[in-house]
C-alpha positions in Angstrom: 0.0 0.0 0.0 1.5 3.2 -0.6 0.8 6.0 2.0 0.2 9.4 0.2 0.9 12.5 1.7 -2.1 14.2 2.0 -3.9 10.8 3.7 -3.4 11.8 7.2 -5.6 9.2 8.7 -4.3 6.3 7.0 -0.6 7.6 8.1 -2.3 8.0 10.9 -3.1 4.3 11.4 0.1 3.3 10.0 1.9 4.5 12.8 -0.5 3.0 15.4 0.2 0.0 14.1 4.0 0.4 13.9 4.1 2.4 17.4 2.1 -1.2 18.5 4.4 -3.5 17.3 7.5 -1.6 18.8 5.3 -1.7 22.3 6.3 -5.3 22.3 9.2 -6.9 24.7 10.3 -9.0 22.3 10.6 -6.2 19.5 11.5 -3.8 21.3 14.4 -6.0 22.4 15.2 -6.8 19.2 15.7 -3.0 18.1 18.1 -2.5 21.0 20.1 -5.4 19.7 20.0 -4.3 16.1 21.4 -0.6 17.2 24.1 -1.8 19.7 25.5 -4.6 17.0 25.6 -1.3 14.8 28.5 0.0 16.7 30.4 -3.4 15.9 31.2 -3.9 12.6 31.8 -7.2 12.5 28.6 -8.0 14.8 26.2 -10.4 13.3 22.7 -9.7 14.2 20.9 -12.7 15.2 16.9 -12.2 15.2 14.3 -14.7 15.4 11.8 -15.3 12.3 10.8 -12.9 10.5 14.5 -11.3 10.4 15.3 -8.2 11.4 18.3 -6.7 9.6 19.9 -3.2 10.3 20.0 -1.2 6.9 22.4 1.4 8.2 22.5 4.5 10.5 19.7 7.6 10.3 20.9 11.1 12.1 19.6 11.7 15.3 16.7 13.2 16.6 13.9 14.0 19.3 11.1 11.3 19.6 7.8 12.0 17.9 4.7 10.9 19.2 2.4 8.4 17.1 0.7 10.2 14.1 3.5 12.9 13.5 7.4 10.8 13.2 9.5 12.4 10.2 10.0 10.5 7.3 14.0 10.2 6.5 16.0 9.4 3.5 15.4 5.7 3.6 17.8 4.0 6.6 16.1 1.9 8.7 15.8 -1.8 9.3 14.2 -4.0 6.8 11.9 -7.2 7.5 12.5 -9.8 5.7 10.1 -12.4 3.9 10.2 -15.9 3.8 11.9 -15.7 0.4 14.6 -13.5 1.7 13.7 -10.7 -0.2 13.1 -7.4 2.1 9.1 -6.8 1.7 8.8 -3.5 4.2 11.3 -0.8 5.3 10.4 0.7 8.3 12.1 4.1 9.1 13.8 4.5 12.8 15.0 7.9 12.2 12.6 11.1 12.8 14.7 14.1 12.3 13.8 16.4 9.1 17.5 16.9 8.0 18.6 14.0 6.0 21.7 12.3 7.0 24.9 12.0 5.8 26.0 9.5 2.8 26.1 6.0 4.0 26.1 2.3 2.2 23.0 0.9 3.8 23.7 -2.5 3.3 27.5 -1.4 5.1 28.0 -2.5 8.8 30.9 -0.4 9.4 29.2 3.3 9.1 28.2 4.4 12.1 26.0 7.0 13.2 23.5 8.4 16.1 20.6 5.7 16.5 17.2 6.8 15.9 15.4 7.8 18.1 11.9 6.9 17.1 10.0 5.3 14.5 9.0 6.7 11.3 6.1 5.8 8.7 6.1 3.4 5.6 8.5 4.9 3.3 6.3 5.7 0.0 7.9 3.1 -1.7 7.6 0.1 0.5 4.1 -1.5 -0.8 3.1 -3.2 2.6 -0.5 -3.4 4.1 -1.0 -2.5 7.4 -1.8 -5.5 8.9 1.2 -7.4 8.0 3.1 -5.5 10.7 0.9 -7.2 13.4 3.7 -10.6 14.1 3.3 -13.0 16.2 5.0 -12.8 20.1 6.5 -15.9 19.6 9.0 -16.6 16.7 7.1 -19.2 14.0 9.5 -22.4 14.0 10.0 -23.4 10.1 8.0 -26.7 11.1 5.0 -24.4 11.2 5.0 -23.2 8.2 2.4 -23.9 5.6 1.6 -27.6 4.8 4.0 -28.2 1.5 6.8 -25.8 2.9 9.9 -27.5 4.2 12.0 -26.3 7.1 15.4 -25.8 5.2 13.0 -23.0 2.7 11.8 -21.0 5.7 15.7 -21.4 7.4 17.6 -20.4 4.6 15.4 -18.1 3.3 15.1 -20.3 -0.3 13.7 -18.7 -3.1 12.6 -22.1 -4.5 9.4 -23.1 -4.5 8.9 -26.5 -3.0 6.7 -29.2 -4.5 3.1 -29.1 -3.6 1.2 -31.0 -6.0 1.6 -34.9 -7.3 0.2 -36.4 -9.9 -2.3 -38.9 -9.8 -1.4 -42.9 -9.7 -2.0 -45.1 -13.0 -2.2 -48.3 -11.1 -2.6 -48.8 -7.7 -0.5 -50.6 -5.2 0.7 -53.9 -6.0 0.0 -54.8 -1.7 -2.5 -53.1 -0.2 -1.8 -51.0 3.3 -1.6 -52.8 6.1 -4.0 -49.9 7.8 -6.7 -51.2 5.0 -5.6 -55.2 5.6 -6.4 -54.4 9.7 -10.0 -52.5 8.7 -11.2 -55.7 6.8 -9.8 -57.5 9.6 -12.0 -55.8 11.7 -15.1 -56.2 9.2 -14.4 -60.1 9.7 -14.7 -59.4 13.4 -17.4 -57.5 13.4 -19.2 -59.8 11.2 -18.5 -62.9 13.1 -17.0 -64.5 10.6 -14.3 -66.8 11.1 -14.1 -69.3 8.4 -14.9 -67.0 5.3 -17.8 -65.1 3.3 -20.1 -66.9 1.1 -22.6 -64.5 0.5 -22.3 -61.2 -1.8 -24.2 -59.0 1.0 -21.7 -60.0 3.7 -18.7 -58.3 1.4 -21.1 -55.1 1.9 -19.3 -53.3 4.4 -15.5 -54.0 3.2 -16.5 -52.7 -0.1 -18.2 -49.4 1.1 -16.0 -48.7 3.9 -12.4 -50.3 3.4 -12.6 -49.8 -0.5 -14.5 -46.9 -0.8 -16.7 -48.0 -3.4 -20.7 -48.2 -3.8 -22.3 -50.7 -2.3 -23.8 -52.3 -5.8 -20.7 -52.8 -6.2 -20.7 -55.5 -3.3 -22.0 -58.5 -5.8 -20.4 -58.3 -8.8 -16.6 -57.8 -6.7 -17.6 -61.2 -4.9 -18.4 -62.8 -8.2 -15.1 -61.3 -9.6 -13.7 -62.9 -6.1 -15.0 -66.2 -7.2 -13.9 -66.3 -10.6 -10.2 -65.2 -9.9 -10.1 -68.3 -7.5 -11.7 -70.4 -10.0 -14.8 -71.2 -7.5 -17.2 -70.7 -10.6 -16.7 -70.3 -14.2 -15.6 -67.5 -15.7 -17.9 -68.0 -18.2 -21.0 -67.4 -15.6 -19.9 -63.8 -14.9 -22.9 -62.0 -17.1 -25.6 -64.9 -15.7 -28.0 -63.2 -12.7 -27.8 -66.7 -11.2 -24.5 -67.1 -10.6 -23.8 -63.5 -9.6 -26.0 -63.2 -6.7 -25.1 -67.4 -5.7 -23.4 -68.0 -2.6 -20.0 -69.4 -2.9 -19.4 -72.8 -2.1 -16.0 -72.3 -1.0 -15.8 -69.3 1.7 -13.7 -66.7 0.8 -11.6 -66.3 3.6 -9.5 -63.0 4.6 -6.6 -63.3 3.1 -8.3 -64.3 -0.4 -10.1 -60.7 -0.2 -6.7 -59.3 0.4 -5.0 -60.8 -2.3 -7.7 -59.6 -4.7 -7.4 -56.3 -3.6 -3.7 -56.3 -4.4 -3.2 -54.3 -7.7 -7.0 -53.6 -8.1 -8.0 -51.2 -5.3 -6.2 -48.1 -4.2 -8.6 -46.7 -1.4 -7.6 -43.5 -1.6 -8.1 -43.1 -4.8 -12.1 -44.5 -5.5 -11.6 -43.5 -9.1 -8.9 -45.6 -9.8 -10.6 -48.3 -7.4 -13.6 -48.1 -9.7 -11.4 -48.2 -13.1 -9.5 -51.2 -12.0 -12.5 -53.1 -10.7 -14.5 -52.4 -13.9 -12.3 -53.3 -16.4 -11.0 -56.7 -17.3 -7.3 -57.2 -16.3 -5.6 -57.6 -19.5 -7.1 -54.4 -20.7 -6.6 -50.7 -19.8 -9.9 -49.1 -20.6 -13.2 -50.3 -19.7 -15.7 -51.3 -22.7 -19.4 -51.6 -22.8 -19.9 -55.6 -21.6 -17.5 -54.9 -18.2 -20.7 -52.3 -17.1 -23.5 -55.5 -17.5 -22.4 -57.2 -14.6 -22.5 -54.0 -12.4 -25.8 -52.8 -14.0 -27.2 -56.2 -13.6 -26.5 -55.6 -9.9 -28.2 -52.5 -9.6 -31.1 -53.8 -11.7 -32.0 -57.3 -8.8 -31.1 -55.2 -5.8 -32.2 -51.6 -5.8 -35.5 -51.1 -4.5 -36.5 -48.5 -7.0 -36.1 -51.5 -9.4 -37.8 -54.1 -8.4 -41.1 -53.6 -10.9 -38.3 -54.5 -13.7 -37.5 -58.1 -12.0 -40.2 -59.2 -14.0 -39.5 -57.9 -17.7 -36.2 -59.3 -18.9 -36.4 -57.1 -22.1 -37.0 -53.9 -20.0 -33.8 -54.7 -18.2 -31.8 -55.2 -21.2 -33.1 -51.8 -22.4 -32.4 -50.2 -19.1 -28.8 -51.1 -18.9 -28.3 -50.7 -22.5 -29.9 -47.2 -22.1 -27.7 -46.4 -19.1 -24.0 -47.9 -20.6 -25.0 -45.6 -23.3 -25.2 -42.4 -21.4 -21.9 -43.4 -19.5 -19.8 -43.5 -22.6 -21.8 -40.5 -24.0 -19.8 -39.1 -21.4 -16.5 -40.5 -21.2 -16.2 -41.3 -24.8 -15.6 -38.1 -26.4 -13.4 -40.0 -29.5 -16.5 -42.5 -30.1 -13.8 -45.6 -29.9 -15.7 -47.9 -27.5 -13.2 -47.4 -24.7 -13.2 -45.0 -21.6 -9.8 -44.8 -20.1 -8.8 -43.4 -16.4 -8.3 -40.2 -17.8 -11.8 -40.2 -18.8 -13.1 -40.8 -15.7 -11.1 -38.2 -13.9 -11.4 -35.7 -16.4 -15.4 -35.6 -17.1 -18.3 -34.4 -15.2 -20.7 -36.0 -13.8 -18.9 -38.3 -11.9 -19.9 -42.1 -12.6 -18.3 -43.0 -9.6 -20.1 -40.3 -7.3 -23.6 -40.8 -9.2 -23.3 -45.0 -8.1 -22.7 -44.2 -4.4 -25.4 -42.2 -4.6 -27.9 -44.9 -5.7 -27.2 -45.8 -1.8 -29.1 -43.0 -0.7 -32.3 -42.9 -2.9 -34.5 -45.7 -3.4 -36.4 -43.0 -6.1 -34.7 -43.7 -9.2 -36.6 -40.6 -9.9 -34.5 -38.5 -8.0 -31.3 -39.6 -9.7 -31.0 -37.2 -13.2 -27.6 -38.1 -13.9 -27.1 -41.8 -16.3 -29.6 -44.3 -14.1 -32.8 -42.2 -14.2 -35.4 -44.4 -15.0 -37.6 -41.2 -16.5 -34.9 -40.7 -18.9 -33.9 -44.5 -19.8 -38.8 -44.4 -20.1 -38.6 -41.4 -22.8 -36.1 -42.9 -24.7 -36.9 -46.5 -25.6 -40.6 -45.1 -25.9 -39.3 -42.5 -28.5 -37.3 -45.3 -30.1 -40.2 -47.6 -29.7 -43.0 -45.4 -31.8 -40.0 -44.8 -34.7 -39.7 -48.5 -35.4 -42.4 -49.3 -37.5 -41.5 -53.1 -37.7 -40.2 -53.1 -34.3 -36.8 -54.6 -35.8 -35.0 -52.4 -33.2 -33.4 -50.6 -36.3 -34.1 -47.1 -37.5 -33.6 -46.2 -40.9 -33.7 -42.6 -42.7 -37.4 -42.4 -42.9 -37.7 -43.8 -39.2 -35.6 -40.9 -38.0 -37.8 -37.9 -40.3 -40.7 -38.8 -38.4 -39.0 -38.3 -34.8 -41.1 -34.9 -33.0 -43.4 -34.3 -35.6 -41.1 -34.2 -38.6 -39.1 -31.6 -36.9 -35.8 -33.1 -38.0 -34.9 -31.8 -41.8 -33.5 -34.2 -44.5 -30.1 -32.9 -44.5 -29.8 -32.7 -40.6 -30.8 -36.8 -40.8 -28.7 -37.7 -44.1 -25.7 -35.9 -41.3 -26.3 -38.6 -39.1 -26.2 -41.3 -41.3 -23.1 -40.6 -42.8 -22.1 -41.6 -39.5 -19.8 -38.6 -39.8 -20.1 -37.1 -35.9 -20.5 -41.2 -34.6 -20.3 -44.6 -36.0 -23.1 -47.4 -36.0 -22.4 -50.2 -33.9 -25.6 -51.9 -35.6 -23.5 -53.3 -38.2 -26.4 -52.7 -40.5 -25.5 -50.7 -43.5 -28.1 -47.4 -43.4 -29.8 -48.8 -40.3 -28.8 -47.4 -36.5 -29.3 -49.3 -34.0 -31.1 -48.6 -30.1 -27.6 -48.4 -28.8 -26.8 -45.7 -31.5 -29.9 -44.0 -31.1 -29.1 -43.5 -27.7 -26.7 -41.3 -28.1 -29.1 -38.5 -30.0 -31.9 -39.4 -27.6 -29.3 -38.2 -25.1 -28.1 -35.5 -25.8 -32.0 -34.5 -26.8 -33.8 -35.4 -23.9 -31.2 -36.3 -21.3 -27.7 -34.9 -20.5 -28.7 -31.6 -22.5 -32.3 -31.4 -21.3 -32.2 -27.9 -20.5 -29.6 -27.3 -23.0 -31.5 -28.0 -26.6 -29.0 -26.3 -28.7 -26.3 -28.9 -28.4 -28.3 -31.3 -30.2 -27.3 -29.4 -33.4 -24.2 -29.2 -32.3 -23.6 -32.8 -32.2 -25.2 -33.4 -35.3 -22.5 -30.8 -37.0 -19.9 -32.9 -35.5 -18.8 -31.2 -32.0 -18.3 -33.9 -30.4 -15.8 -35.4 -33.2 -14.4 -32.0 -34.3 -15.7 -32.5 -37.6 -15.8 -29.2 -39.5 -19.1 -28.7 -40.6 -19.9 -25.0 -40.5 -20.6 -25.0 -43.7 -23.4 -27.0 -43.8 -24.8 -25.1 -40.3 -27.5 -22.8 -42.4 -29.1 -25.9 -44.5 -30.3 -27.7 -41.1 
């Protein structure tokens, strides 16, 4: 802050502050130090942190009471920063005449020591309040989190590291702090010779690995399999999923699963290693069925589904689709871990909070069965033959005939997204899902980017030139 002249109640302040800080024992002490290590020119002035460091010698003069000291020619004593740069000056001198030529930064002038203390100099940008210290000097273990003692010692100007990335895999062992919680779970359970049913993984999932709770059956399945209790071959079968294990999975078992697949401090990478099959480094469409199979036999806001096998199917077809509308910006089939930690809104976030609502109404985001309702029955009434493939004329009729021909022949030339139909000039319910939403889903409240993804947005296609036609 710079103190103009004709400001007298700010210099006012200023000096209340300064005349407040030099009421102090401790800096007051300090002062007298600074002044009689003066006279020695070899002296070394030893000051607690902040330093204190005598610039060099002001002329003599009477004491002036707060709100009138003289300003002199720029002697003082600076304080230093924690970057050993001097950040305020602060004038002990109060006489008007200025004082004779002197090296500041020399030890071996000598003159008169001041006799009070003078204002910010107009020069030293310094807010007020950053002459208010601390009684007691800050050790540099105090410091801010991130700052290392021999920065704040030495006065280092290098910044230390504060930031790390994020891990790619996890831990080949997991912690021993995480091996003694699912201990405890095994305690607390009363278990002693090993789970066999998928709700008794419930709690080590949720609270050792940090994960939903749906995700509590398909990881015992995947428990199973990797010990070769089942077949592998049963992993997408409801029936064998939700089965209890005819071998009990003991402690140690869940552990060495866990190596290599969970990180629990890190639920993202948890999630993307527990997805995904383990020769692969990306998760594809068939690892979600087991988890949304999950979600679709035990969540409460489900249960009028149990019933309709081809409503499930739809469902989780619907919902896969509107996860990778997300996270699969290139359209290759794959999301990868920095997918999931780079796009909002979180997959991993939305799943644990399928714990909290037995509405599926009140989830918007991927599983909202309103959503997943206007979409098949959308695709539903466009399907003439009920073939569960839309052609171009399908597709003309969709809201009235409010799509033109050369916005449709856009999204048949597959240009902003390839069919996965492997029909030639059909597109298939999985491919339809992606207009449907960014339509009347993810972009509900957002209508323009329909047209935007049908000019290629999403696939940085260049098609501003055919923007006015549609």
């Amino acid at each position: 802050m710079v103190v103009s002249q004709g400001n007298g109640l700010v210099k006012a302040k200023l000096n209340e502050f300064f005349w407040e800080w030099l009421s102090q024992p401790e800096n007051a002490q300090l002062v007298k130090q600074i002044l009689q290590n003066a006279e020695d020119p070899n002296a070394e002035v030893s000051a607690p942190t902040p330093h204190y460091h005598f610039r060099g010698a002001v002329s003599s003069g009477r004491p002036s009471p707060p709100g009138s000291p003289h300003r002199s020619g720029g002697q003082g004593f600076g304080r230093e920063g924690r970057d050993g740069d001097s950040v305020t000056s602060l004038d002990l001198g109060s006489s008007v005449s200025a004082p004779s030529a002197t090296c500041p930064l020399s030890p071996g002038q000598h003159q008169s020591p001041p006799a009070s203390p003078a204002p910010l100099l107009k020069d030293d940008a310094q807010s007020p309040m950053s002459l208010s210290q601390p009684e007691h000097p800050v050790s540099p273990g105090q410091g801010p989190a991130g700052v290392g003692s021999s920065m704040l010692a030495t006065n280092s100007k290098t910044i230390p590291r504060f930031w790390w990335p994020k891990r790619d895999a996890p831990l080949e062992q997991l912690g021993q702090e995480y091996k003694n919680q699912i201990h405890e779970m095994f305690v607390k359970q009363g278990i002693t010779d090993g789970i066999r049913t998928w709700d008794q993984c419930e709690q080590i999932v949720t609270e050792v690995f940090k994960l939903s709770k749906y995700f509590s059956a398909p990881i015992f399945h995947k428990m199973k399999v990797f010990y070769d209790i089942v077949d592998s071959t049963a992993i997408s079968k409801q029936a064998a999923m939700m089965a209890p294990s005819p071998v009990p999975i003991t402690e140690s078992m869940v552990v060495g699963w866990a190596n290599s697949r969970i990180q629990p401090d890190d639920p993202t990478l948890s999630f993307f290693c527990t997805v995904k099959k383990d020769i692969n480094d990306w998760i594809e469409r068939e690892d979600f069925e087991i988890f949304l199979t999950a979600i679709l036999m035990t969540h409460p806001g489900l249960d009028f589904l149990l019933e309709t096998q081809e409503f499930q199917e739809r469902y989780s077809d619907t919902v896969s689709s509107r996860i990778f509308y997300i996270y699969d910006r290139k359209d290759t089939g794959r999301v990868y871990l920095h997918n999931l930690r780079r796009y909002q809104p979180s997959i991993i976030d939305t799943w644990k909070q399928l714990e909290e609502c037995d509405d599926m109404k009140m989830i918007r985001d991927y599983f909202s069965y309103e959503h997943f309702y206007v979409i098949y029955c959308t695709f539903w009434e466009l399907d003439s033959d009920h073939d569960f493939l839309l052609d171009k004329d399908d597709l003309l009729k969709y809201d009235g005939h409010a799509l033109s021909r050369r916005t449709v022949d856009r999204i048949f030339s597959e240009i902003t997204m390839k069919f996965t139909s492997a029909v030639p000039g059909k597109m298939g319910y999985e491919d339809s899902g992606y207009w449907w939403n960014v339509h009347l889903g993810e972009d509900l409240l957002v209508p323009g980017k329909f047209t935007l993804g049908v000019l290629g947005e999403r696939s940085g296609a260049n098609a501003c030139q055919d923007y006015a036609p549609l």
